[in-house]
Structure formats: structure tokens, C-alpha cells
C-alpha positions as CSV (number, residue, x, y, z in Angstrom):
1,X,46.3,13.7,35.1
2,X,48.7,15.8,33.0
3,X,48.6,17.3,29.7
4,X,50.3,14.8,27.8
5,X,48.3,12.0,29.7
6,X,44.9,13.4,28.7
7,X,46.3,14.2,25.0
8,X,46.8,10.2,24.8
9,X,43.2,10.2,25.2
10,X,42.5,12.1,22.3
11,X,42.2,10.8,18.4
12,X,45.3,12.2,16.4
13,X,43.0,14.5,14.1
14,X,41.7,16.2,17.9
15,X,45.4,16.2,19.4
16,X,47.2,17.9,16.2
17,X,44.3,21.2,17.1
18,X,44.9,21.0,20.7
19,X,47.0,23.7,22.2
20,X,46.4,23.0,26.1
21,X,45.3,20.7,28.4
22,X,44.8,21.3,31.8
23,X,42.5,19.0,34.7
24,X,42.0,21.3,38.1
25,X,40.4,18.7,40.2
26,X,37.2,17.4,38.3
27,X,37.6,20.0,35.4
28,X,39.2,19.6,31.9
29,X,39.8,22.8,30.1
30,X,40.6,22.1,26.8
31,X,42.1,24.7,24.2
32,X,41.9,23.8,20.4
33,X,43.0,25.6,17.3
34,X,39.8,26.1,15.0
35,X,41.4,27.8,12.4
36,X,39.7,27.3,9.0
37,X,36.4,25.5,10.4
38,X,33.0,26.8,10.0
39,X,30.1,27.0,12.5
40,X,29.6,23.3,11.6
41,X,33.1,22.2,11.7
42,X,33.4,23.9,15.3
43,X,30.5,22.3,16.8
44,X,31.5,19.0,15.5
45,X,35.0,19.7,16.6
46,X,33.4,20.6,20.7
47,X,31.5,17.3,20.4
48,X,34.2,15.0,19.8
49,X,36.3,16.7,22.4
50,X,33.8,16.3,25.0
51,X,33.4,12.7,23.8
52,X,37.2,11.9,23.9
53,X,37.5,13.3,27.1
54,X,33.9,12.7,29.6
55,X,34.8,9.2,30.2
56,X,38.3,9.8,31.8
57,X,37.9,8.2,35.2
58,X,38.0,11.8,37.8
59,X,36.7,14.0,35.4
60,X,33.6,15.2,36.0
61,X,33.3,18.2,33.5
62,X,35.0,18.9,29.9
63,X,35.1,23.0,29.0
64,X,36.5,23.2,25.5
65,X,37.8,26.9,24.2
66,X,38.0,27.3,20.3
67,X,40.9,29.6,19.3
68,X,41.6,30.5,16.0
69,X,44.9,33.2,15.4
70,X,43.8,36.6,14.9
71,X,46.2,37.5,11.8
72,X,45.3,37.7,8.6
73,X,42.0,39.3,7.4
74,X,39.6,36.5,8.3
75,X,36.2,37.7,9.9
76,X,37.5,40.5,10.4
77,X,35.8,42.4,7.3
78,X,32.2,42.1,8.2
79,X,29.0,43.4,6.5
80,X,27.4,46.6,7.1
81,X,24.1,46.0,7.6
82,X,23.6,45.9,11.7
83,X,25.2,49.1,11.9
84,X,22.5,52.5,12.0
85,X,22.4,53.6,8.7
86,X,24.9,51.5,7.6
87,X,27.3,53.4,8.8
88,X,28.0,53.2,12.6
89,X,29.2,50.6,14.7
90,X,27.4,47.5,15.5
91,X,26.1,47.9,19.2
92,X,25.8,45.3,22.0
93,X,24.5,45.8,25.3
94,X,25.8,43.8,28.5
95,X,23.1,44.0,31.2
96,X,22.0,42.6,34.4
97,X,19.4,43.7,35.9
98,X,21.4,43.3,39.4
99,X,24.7,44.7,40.7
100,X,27.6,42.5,41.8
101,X,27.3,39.7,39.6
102,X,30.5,40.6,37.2
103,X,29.2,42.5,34.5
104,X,31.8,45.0,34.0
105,X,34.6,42.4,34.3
106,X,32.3,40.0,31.6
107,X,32.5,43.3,29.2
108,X,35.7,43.7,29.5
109,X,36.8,40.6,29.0
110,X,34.3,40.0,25.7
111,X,35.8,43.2,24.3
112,X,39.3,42.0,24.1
113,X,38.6,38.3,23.2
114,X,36.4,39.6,20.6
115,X,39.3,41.8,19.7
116,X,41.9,38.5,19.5
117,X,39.3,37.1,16.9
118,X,39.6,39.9,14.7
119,X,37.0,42.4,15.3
120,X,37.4,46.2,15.8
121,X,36.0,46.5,18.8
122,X,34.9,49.7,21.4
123,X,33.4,49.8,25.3
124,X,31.5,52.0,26.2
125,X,31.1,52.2,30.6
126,X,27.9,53.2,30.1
127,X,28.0,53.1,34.3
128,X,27.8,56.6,35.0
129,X,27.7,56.6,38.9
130,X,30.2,53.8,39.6
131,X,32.3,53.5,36.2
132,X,34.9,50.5,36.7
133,X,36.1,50.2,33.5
134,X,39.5,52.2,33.0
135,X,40.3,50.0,36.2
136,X,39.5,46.8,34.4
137,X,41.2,48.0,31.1
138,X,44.1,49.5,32.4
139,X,43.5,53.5,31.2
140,X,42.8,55.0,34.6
141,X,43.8,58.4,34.9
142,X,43.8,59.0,31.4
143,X,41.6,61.7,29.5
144,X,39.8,61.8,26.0
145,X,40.4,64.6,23.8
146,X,37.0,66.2,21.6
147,X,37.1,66.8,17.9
148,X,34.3,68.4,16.5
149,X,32.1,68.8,19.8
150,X,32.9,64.9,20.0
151,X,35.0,62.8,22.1
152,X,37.9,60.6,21.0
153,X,37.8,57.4,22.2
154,X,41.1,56.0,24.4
155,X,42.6,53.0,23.5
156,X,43.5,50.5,26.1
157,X,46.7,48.3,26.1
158,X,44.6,45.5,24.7
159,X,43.3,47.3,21.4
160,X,39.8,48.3,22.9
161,X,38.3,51.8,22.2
162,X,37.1,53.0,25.2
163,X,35.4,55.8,26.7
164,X,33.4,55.9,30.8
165,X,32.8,58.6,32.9
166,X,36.0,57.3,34.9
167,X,37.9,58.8,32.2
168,X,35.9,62.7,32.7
169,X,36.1,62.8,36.6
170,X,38.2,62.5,39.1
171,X,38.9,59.2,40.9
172,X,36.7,58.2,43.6
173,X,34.3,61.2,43.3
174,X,30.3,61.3,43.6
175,X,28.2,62.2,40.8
176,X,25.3,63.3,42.0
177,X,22.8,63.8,38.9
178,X,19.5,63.0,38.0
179,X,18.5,60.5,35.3
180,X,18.2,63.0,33.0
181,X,21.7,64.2,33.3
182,X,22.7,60.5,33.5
183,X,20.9,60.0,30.6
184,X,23.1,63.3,29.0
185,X,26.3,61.8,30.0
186,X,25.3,58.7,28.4
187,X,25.0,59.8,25.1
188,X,28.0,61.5,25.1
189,X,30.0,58.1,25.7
190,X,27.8,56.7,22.8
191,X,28.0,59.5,20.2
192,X,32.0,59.7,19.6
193,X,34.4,59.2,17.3
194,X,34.8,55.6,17.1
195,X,35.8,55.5,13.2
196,X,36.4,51.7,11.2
197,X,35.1,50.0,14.8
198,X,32.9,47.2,13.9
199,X,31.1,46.7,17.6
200,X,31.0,48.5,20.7
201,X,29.9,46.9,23.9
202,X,27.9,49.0,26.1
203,X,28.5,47.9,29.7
204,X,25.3,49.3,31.1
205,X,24.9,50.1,34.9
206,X,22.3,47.3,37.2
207,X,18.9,47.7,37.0
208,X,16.4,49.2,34.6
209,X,16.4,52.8,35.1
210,X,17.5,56.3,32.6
211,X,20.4,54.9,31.3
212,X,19.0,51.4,30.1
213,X,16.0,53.3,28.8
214,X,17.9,56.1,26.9
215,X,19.6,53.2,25.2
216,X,16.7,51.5,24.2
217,X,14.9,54.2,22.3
218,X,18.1,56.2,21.2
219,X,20.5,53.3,20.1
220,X,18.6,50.1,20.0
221,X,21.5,47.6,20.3
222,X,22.0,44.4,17.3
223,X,21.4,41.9,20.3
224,X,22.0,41.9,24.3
225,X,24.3,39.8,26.7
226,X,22.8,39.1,30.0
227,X,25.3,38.1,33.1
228,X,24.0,36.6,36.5
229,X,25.4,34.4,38.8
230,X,23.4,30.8,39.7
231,X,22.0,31.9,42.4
232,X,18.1,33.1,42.2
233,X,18.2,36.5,43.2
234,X,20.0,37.2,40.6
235,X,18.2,35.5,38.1
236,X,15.1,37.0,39.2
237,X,16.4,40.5,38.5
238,X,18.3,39.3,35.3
239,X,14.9,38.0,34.7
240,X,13.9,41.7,34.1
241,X,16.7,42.7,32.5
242,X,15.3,40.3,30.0
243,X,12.0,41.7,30.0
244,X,13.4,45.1,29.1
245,X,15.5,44.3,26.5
246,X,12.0,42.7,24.9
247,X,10.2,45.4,25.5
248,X,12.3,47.2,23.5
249,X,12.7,44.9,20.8
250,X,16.4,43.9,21.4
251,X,17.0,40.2,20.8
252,X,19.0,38.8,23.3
253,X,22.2,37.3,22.1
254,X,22.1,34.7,25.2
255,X,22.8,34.1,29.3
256,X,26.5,33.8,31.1
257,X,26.3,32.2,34.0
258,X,28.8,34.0,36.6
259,X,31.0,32.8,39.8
260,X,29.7,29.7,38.8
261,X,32.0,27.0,40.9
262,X,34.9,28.0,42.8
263,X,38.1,26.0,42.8
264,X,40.3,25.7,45.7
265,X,43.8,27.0,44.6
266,X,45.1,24.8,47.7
267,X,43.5,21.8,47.3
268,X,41.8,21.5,44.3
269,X,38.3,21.1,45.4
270,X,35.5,22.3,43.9
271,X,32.7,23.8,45.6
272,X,29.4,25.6,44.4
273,X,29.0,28.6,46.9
274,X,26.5,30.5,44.5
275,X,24.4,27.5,43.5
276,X,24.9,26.5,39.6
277,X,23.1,25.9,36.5
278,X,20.9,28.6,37.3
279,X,21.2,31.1,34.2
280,X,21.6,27.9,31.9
281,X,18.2,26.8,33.3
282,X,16.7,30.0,33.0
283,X,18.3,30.2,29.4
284,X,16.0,27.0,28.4
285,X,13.2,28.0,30.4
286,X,13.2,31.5,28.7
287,X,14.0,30.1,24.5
288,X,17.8,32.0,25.0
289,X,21.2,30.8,24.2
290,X,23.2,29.8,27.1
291,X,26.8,30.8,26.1
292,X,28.5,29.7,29.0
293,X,30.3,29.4,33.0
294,X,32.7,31.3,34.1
295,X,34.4,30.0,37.9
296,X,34.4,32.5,40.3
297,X,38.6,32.6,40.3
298,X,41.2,34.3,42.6
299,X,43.4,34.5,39.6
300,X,40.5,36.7,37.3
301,X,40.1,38.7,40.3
302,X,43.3,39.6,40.6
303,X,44.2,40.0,37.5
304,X,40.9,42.8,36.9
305,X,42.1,44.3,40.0
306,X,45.5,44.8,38.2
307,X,43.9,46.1,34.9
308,X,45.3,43.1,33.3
309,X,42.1,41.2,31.3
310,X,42.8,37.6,31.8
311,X,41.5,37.0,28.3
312,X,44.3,38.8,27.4
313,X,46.1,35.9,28.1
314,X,46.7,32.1,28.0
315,X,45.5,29.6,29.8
316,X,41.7,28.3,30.9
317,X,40.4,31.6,32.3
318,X,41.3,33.3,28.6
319,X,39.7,29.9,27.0
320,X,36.6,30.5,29.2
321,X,36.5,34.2,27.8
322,X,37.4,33.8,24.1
323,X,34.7,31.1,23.7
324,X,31.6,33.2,24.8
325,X,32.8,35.7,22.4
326,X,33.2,33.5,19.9
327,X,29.1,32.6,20.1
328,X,28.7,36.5,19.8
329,X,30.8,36.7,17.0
330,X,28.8,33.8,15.4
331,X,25.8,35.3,16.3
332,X,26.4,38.4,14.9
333,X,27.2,37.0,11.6
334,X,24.5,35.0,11.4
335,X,22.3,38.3,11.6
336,X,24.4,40.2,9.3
337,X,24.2,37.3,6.7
């Protein structure tokens, strides 16, 4: 069905806030302009969508993105009172407790949609063996300067700060260090100059070693992101990133479920390869959030290969994107308030 077919469908109030509509096989994305609405008003806005659109005959799920334009000062002005001291930036930490389940791209991605809703916002590839990062943001090859015994975040094309150990070594070599001196290099990454930036996502390397541990004690994030894909494997490790992150008294903001679906650029089919509804059963099962799916998609893939975040962008994938962060966003301000 095509955009205009599926905007007959909707009440006039819902199609004057819709900006897209697009059905790939079974799947409605739908993109609506929030501007204005509170946490109420957006939630109430989601439900009708999904209402207006879950009994069209072929369509089997309804994602709805909420958008809202990034000028103006808006939320961007946000209270002090997450940051250390009142004075640094609010931290977030995006773990897994497994490799391979799209962390790094996740982070990326969060950093710039949280950017297109106003926030200041800085990365840190906190990935010190296999940094991806300037890749995903489009600053490899670039270097920080240091001011002050302190390095200067780089700013991506997308308004991210940024900072990884891609950026202090030369592509494609091994590090070979110890925790300890991961744990060093770390802190260096953390400890920069970031100046007015509100949050800075840590994109923290699998597992629950140095690294995860240094950033416990040392920085204590406001709240955590966890990423796995369906599949139980990874929720089993995602399980302990989980358990570390309570251990060290860092809420978690909620689960992403990853590569979750796959549809068939040729066809349209859709096809579960990993399994799904994993994380958001895990989510329940554990008292968290569940923020949302993201497809596993030839176009995000190629797109992070080209250092070219879809969320960025237009279209579903950037919908996808830009409505987890808004939840983090919310969630954030619900603690500072």
C-alpha cells in the first residue's frame, strides 16, 4: 500500500503530524512530527497511530518514530544535576556483555539522533583494542590536539564530539596492553576537554573486564544502554552486562533489541534469522525498559561502512534510531527533574 493509501487511514488530527509513510512487506514505519507534545501527548500520539494503522489488512507490525525539529532552544538547556559535581557532562554507557551484536553502530547512531533532538552530545570509543568508531562517524585518519595535558575532542560531520583510540594509532595496528594500560588509555578518552557537552556516550568494548570496571568506580555513568540481538547467546552475556552495571549501582536506562528481522530488499519478505523478541522478553523478565528493534538492514550496513550514520538521515532506518534516543532523552529528564 502506498503512502497516501495508508494516510487515508489515518484521522485528520494524526495525518496533519505525519511526515512519512512507508509499508516494506508486513511493516509500517510511520514518522510523525511531535513538536510541542509532552511525554503524555507522545505516548498518546504512538497509541492512536498504532490503532489507526494495526488493522490494515497485510500489515502485520506498526513502528512509529516521533520527530520533533531540532531548532530553537527546546530541551536543549537541561539541568545540571546528573553531571559530577555539577559540572561535567552527563555520562551514558552502551554495553553488551558480547561482541558482534551492533554496539558501536547503536552508539553511533544514539549520538547523532540525540544530537537532531537538541542535545550536546560526545562519544567516547571507549574500545581500546578494536576501536570502530571514526569509521562509523566518518573522522578516520584524523588526530586530537592536547591543551593543558588534555585532549580535544574531534568533531564528526554530524556534530558529535568524539574521541577513540582509532584517532591516537595508526590504522589497522595491534595494541598489545594489559588491563591496566587499557584501563590508562581509557581515562584519557574520558577526562578531555569536552566543554558545554551535555552527554557523552561511552561505547564500551564486549564483556566485563578493566575497561567496564575502571568506568564503574571512576565515572559511574547517569544510566546504561544494553544492545543484544534476539538470539540467547547473546542475551545470556547481555544478561551480565546487566549484572555489572548493578553491581555497580548504574541504573539501566533500558534493552535494544538488535538485527532483529531482516527484510528482503528483493522481495520483500521478512524473515527472523536471529530469533526475535528476545531482549524485549528479557527486558520484562528483568523490570527494564525495552526501547526498541532495530532490522538487521543492508542499507545501515552500508551506510556505517561508509561513515554515513543512517540516523543522520531520513527515512525508517533514521525513525528507528531517533526514537530510541528519544526514550533516553525522556529518561534522562525524568532523572534530572
Amino acid at each position: 500500500m502506498d503512502e497516501q493509501a495508508l494516510k487515508a487511514r489515518l484521522p485528520q488530527s494524526l495525518a496533519a503530524r505525519t511526515r512519512s509513510l512507508k509499508q516494506n512487506g508486513s511493516v509500517v514505519t510511520a514518522i510523525l512530527d511531535a513538536a510541542g507534545l509532552d511525554a503524555g501527548g507522545r505516548a498518546a500520539l504512538e497509541r492512536e497511530v498504532h490503532g489507526a494503522l494495526s488493522g490494515v489488512p497485510g500489515v502485520s507490525e506498526v513502528r512509529v518514530a516521533l520527530m520533533a525539529d531540532r531548532a530553537g532552544p527546546g530541551p536543549a538547556a537541561r539541568p545540571s544535576a546528573l553531571r559530577d559535581g555539577g559540572s561535567g557532562p552527563i555520562i551514558v554507557a552502551v554495553g553488551s556483555g558480547k561482541g558482534g551484536v551492533g554496539k558501536s553502530t547503536l552508539t553511533a547512531n544514539l549520538a547523532v539522533a540525540l544530537g537532531r533532538l537538541g542535545r550536546k552530545v560526545g562519544l567516547v570509543d571507549a574500545d581500546v583494542y578494536g576501536p570502530s568508531q571514526p569509521t562509523l562517524l566518518g573522522t578516520l585518519g584524523q588526530r586530537p590536539e592536547s591543551e593543558a595535558e588534555k585532549l580535544v575532542p574531534i568533531e564528526s560531520p554530524y556534530g558529535v564530539k568524539m574521541l577513540s583510540m582509532g584517532h591516537l594509532v595508526e590504522p589497522g595496528r595491534a595494541l598489545a596492553w594489559r588491563g591496566p594500560m587499557a584501563s590508562g588509555a581509557f581515562g584519557q578518552l574520558v577526562d578531555a576537554h569536552w566543554g558545554d557537552t551535555e552527554i557523552v556516550l561511552l561505547d564500551l568494548p564486549p564483556g566485563t573486564g578493566d575497561v567496564q570496571i575502571t568506568m564503574v568506580q571512576k565515572y559511574r555513568p547517569a544510566g546504561a544502554v544494553i544492545v543484544s540481538t534476539p538470539q540467547d547467546l547473546a542475551l545470556i552475556d547481555a544478561r551480565r552486562a546487566a549484572e555489572l552495571f548493578a553491581q555497580g549501582k548504574v541504573p539501566v536506562i533500558g534493552l535494544v533489541e538488535n538485527m532483529a528481522g531482516y527484510i528482503c530488499p528483493h522481495c520483500g519478505g521478512e524473515s527472523d534469522p536471529f530469533g526475535r523478541g528476545g531482549a524485549e522478553a528479557a527486558a520484562a523478565e528483568a523490570g527494564f525498559a525495552f526501547l526498541g528493534r532495530i532490522p538487521l538492514s543492508l542499507s545501515v550496513r552500508e551506510a556505517s561502512d561508509a561513515g554515513t550514520p543512517p540516523a543522520a538521515g531520513e527515512g525508517p532506518d533514521a525513525a528507528l534510531f531517533i526514537a530510541i534516543a528519544r526514550q533516553v532523552a525522556d529518561w534522562l529528564d525524568g532523572r534530572a527533574g
